[in-house]
ZAMARGU-4260 file (C-alpha; in steps of 0.2 Angstrom, whole numbers, plus 5000, padded with zeros to 4 digits):
<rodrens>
0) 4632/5521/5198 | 4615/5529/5195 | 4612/5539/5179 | 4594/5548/5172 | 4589/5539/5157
5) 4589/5554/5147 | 4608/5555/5151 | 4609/5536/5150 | 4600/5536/5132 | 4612/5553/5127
10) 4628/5547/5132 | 4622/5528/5121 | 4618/5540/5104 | 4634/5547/5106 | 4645/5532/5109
15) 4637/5522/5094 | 4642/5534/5083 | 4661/5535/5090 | 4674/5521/5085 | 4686/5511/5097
20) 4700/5523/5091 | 4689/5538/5100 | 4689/5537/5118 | 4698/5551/5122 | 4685/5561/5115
25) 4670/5551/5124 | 4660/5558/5141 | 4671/5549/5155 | 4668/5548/5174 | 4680/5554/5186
30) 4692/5570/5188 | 4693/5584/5199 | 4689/5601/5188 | 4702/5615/5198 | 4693/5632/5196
35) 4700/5649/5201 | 4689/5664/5205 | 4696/5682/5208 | 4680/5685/5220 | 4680/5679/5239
40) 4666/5672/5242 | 4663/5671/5264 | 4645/5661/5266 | 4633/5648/5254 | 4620/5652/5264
45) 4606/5655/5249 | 4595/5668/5261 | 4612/5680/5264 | 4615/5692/5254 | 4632/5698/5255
50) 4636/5717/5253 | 4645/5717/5239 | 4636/5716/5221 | 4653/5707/5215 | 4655/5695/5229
55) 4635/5691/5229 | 4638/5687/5208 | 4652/5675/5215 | 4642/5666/5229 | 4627/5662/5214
60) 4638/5652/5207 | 4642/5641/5221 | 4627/5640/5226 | 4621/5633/5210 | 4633/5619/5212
65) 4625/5615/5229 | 4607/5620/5229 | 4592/5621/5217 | 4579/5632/5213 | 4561/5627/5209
70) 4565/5631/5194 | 4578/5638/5181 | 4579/5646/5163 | 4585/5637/5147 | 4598/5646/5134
75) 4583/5656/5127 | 4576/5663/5145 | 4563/5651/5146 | 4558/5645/5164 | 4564/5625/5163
80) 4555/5611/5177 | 4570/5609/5193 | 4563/5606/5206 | 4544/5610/5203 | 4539/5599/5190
85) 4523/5611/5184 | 4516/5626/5187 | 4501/5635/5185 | 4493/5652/5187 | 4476/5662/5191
90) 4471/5676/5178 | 4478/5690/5187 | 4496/5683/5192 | 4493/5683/5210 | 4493/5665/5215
95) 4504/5652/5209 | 4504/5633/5211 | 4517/5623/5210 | 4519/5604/5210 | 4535/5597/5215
100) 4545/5585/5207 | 4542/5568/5220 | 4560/5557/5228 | 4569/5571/5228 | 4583/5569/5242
105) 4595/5582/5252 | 4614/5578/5253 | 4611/5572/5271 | 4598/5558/5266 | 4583/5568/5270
110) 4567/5568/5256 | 4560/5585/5249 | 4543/5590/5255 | 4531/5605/5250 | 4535/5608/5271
115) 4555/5609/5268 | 4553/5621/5252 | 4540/5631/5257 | 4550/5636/5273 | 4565/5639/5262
120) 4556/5652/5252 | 4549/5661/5269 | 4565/5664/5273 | 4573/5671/5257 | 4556/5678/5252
125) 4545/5686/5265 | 4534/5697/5253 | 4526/5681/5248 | 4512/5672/5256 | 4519/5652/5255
130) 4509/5638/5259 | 4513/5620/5257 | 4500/5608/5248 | 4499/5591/5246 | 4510/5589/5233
135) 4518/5607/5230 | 4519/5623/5234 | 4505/5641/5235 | 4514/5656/5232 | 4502/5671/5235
140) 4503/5690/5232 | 4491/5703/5236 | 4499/5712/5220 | 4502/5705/5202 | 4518/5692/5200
145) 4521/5692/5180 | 4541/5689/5185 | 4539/5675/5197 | 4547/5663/5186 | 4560/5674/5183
150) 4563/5677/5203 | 4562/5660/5207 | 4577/5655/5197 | 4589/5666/5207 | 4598/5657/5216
155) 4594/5666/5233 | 4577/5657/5231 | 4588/5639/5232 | 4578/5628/5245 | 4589/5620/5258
160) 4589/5613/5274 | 4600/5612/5291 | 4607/5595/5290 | 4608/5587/5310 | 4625/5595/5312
165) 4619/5614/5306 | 4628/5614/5290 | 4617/5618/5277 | 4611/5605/5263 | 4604/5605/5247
170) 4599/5596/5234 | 4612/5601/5221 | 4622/5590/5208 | 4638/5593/5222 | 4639/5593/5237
175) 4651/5604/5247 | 4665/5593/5257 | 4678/5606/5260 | 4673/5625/5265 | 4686/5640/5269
180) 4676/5655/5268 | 4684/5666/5255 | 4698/5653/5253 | 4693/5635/5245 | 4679/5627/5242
185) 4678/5605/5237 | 4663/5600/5229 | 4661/5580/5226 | 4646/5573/5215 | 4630/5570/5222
190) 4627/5552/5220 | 4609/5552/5221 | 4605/5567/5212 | 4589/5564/5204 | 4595/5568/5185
195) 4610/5556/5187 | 4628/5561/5196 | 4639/5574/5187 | 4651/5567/5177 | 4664/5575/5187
200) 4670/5567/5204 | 4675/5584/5212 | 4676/5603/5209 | 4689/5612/5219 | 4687/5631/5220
205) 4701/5642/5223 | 4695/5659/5229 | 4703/5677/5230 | 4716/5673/5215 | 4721/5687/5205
210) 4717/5686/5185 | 4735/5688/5181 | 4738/5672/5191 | 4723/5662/5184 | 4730/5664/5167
215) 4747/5659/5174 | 4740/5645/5179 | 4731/5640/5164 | 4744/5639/5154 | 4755/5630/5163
220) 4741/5615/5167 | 4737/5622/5187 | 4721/5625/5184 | 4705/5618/5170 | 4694/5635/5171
225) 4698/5653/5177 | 4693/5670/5174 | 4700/5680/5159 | 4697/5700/5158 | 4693/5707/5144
230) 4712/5716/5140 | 4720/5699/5142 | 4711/5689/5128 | 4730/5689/5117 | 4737/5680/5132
235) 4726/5665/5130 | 4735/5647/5129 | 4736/5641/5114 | 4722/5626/5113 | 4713/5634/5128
240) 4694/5637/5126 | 4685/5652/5129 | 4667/5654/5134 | 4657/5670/5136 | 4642/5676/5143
245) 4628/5687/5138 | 4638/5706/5141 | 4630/5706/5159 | 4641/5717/5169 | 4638/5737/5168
250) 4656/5747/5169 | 4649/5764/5173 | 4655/5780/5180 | 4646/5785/5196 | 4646/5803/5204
255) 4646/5806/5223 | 4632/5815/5230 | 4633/5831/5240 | 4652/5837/5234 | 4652/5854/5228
260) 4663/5848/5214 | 4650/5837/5208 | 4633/5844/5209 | 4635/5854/5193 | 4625/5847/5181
265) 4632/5854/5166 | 4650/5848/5171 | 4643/5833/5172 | 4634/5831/5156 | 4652/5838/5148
270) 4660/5822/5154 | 4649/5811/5147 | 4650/5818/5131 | 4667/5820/5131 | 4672/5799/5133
275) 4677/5790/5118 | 4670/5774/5121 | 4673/5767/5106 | 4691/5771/5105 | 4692/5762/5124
280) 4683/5747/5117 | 4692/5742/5103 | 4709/5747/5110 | 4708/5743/5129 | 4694/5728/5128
285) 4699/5720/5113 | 4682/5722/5105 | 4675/5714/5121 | 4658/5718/5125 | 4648/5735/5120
290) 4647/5753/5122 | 4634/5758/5133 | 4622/5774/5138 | 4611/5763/5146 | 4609/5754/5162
295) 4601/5739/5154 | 4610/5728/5141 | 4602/5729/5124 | 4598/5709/5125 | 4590/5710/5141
300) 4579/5729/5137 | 4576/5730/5118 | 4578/5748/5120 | 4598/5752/5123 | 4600/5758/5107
305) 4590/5772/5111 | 4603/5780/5121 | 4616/5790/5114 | 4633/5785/5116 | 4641/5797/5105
310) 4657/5810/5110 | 4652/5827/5105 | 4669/5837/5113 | 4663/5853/5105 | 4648/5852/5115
315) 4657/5846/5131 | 4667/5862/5128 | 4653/5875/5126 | 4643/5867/5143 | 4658/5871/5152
320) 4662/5888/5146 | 4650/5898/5152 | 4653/5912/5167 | 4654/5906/5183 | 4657/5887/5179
325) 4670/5878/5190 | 4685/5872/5183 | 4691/5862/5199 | 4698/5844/5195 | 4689/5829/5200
330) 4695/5816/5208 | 4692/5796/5201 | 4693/5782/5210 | 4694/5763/5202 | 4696/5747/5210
335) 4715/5743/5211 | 4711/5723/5211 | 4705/5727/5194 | 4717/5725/5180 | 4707/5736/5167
340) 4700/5748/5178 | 4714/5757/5179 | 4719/5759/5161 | 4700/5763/5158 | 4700/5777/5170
345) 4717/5786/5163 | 4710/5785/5147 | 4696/5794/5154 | 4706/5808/5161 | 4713/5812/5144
350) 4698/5813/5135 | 4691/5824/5148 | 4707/5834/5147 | 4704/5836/5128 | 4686/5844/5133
355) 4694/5856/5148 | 4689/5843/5162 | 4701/5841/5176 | 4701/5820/5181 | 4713/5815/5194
360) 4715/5796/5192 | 4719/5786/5210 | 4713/5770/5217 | 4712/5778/5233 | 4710/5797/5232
365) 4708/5806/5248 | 4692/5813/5243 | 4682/5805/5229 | 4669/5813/5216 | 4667/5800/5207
370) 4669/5780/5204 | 4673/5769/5191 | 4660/5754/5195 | 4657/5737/5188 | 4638/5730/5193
375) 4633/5713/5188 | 4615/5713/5180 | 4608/5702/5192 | 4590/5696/5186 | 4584/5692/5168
380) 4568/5701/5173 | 4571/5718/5164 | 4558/5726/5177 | 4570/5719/5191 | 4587/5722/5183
385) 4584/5738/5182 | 4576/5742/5199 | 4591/5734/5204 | 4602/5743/5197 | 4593/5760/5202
390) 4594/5755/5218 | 4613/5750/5219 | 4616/5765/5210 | 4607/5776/5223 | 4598/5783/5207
395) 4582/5787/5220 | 4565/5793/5216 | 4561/5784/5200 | 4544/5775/5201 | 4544/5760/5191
400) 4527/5754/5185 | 4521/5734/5190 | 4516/5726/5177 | 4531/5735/5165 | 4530/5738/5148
405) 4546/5742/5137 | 4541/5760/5135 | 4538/5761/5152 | 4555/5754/5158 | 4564/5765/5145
410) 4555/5781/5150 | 4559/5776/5170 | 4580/5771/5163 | 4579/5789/5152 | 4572/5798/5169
415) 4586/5791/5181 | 4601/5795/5168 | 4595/5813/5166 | 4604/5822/5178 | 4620/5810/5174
420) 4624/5806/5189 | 4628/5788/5182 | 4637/5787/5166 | 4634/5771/5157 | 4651/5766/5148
425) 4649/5750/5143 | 4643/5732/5144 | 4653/5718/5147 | 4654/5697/5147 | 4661/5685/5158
430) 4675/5679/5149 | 4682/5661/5156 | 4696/5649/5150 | 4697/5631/5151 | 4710/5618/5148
435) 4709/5609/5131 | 4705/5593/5141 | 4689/5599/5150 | 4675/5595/5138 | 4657/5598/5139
440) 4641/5586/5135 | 4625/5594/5129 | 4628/5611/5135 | 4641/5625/5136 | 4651/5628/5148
445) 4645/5644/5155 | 4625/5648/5149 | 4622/5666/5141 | 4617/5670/5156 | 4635/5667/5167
450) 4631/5652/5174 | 4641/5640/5176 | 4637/5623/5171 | 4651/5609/5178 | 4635/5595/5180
455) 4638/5594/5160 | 4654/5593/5159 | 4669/5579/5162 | 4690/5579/5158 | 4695/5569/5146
460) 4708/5556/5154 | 4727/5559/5151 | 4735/5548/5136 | 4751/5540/5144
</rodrens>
């Protein structure tokens, strides 16, 4: 059994410290970690992006398990060495070198080469120029890349290969053994990874099970981790562990386009004002996550407290009031797989009933104005995230400077909110729950970032 020195020099500082009495608290090999996931997730191909934002947030963490990134970032955002060892850059950000780490092999047995990555990144990345060196990588631009570290680490720029029977193999600290798109997934440990095998000897994935059920299972010791929405914190298992992310998800409301109903910009601007976020996060969410006006999270822009996110009725009133101003209800839709959603939305409806707005709450309305959406922020570039999120948003016609500065960013955010055709309401974490036997080494379990990290992690063995 191969370990890294670093972990073989960890797990020794630890151990000398513990008495015989502890074992049960020492890292232990072995075990099958059983995960649930509400999220189907259909293909681990690294270069496909699925169509929805929330399946695509699902499928990087699979493929995380599996493939690798030239590099990553640490706890603090900082870019960490994976599989490129260095790196280095010209004065003007538009040419990149990367030396890769050396003895690196793929799950089938085959060695990594500048050849193998490079062709990996054409395929995910063909706005870049890639050419294999000797011993690494060129990555060329005819514009500046400042973000390049940043977009490297997603894991839709994982390098892989076709293994001899077409599956797809990486270089990850799993492998995948079992795959039923949108069903199960079975990881086992990588043997030859080159920091060490994971603790772990398998991760099975359940797919497609609904929050109420993950809990369910928690408690009564059918699963190790699952997903736990942010209304359900109370229902916790007593000696379960929690673990949260960075608020990384936008819950917005989002107006559809050419409706007569909805391309009154004062009615619009009235239902903004007229939410009580607050009173929805404290009483619905549990204190979980933040009130929003912004697309970006404060962590990731700086600037989010720049948006106002205060309910001003009154106002929402006197918008409305004016001659001529239609007084037809909307309709709002919410995803019914969404335990929250639809308690969020009816709360909506009355508070836009206390300002004279007509909401008609459905998760499948015969015609819809307007959506209650969840968006993943899917990069920790804030220039990305937010281009991103413009884009998924349809939010069009909003030029984002390259290189961005913060002023810039906010004067672009401030520019695509202003006709309110997105309402910001709120910034949330992912929220997981583990067994009290999953333990985890040097690292939590989930980074600030969402990310899961089971290559740190082992169960503690049953006392019989």
């Amino acid at each position: 059994m191969q370990r890294s020195i670093c972990r073989f020099l960890a797990a020794a500082s630890l151990l000398i410290g513990l008495r015989a009495g502890d074992a049960a608290g020492r890292p232990r090999y072995g075990g099958t970690l059983r995960v649930q996931m509400q999220e189907s997730v259909r293909s681990l191909a690294p270069d496909e992006n699925p169509a929805s934002r929330l399946e695509a947030a699902a499928k990087d963490k699979l493929i995380a398990l599996v493939f690798e990134s030239l590099i990553r970032l640490d706890e603090n955002g900082r870019p960490q060495a994976v599989l490129a060892l260095s790196w280095q850059q010209d004065s003007g950000g538009r040419r990149w070198r990367f030396r890769l780490r050396p003895d690196v092999k793929f799950h089938d047995g085959s060695m990594l080469t500048p050849g193998i990555a490079a062709a990996a990144l054409r395929s995910s990345s063909p706005q870049w120029k890639i050419s294999a060196l000797r011993d690494g990588l060129l990555i060329e631009s005819g514009i500046p890349m400042p973000d390049l570290l940043f977009d490297l680490a997603q894991p839709s720029h994982s390098v892989f290969i076709h293994a001899s029977d077409q599956t797809l193999s990486g270089t990850g600290p799993f492998q995948l053994t079992k795959w039923e798109p949108g069903r199960q997934a079975i990881f086992t440990a990588n043997e030859q990874h080159w920091a060490g095998r994971p603790f772990l000897d398998s991760v099975s994935i359940e797919m497609g099970r609904p929050l109420a059920e993950q809990l369910m299972d928690l408690e009564l010791g059918k699963a190790d981790f699952v997903q736990i929405w942010p209304n359900e914190m109370r229902r916790i298992p007593e000696g379960s562990r929690t673990w949260r992310s960075q608020p990384d998800t936008l819950i917005a409301l989002a107006f559809e386009r050419g409706r007569s109903a909805t391309e009154n910009a004062r009615l619009r601007e009235a239902l903004a004002l007229s939410i009580d976020r607050e009173a929805i996060l404290n009483w619905l969410m549990q204190k979980q996550g933040e009130t929003a006006a912004s697309l970006l999270p404060q962590w990731l822009s700086g600037y989010a407290f720049l948006f106002s996110v205060r309910k001003d009725v009154k106002k929402a009133q006197q918008l409305i009031s004016g001659p001529g101003e239609s007084r037809s209800a909307l309709h709002l839709s919410y995803d019914a797989i969404d335990p929250l959603a639809r308690n969020i939305a009816e709360r909506i409806s009355l508070n836009a009933r206390e300002a004279g707005i007509g909401l008609k709450v459905s998760d499948h309305p015969p015609n819809v104005d307007v959506r209650l959406v969840r968006l993943p922020v899917r990069s920790l570039s804030p220039q990305a995230a937010l281009a991103d999120l413009i884009s998924a948003l349809r939010l069009g016609g909003i030029d984002l400077p390259d290189p961005a500065s913060a002023e810039s960013l906010y004067s672009a955010e401030k520019a695509a909110l202003a006709e309110y055709y997105v309402i910001p309401l709120f910034h949330v974490p992912e929220i997981y729950g583990s067994s009290s036997k999953l333990k985890t080494w040097t690292t939590p379990g989930i980074s600030q970032f969402g990310e899961w990290r089971f290559d740190d992690m082992w169960l503690e063995a049953e006392i019989r």
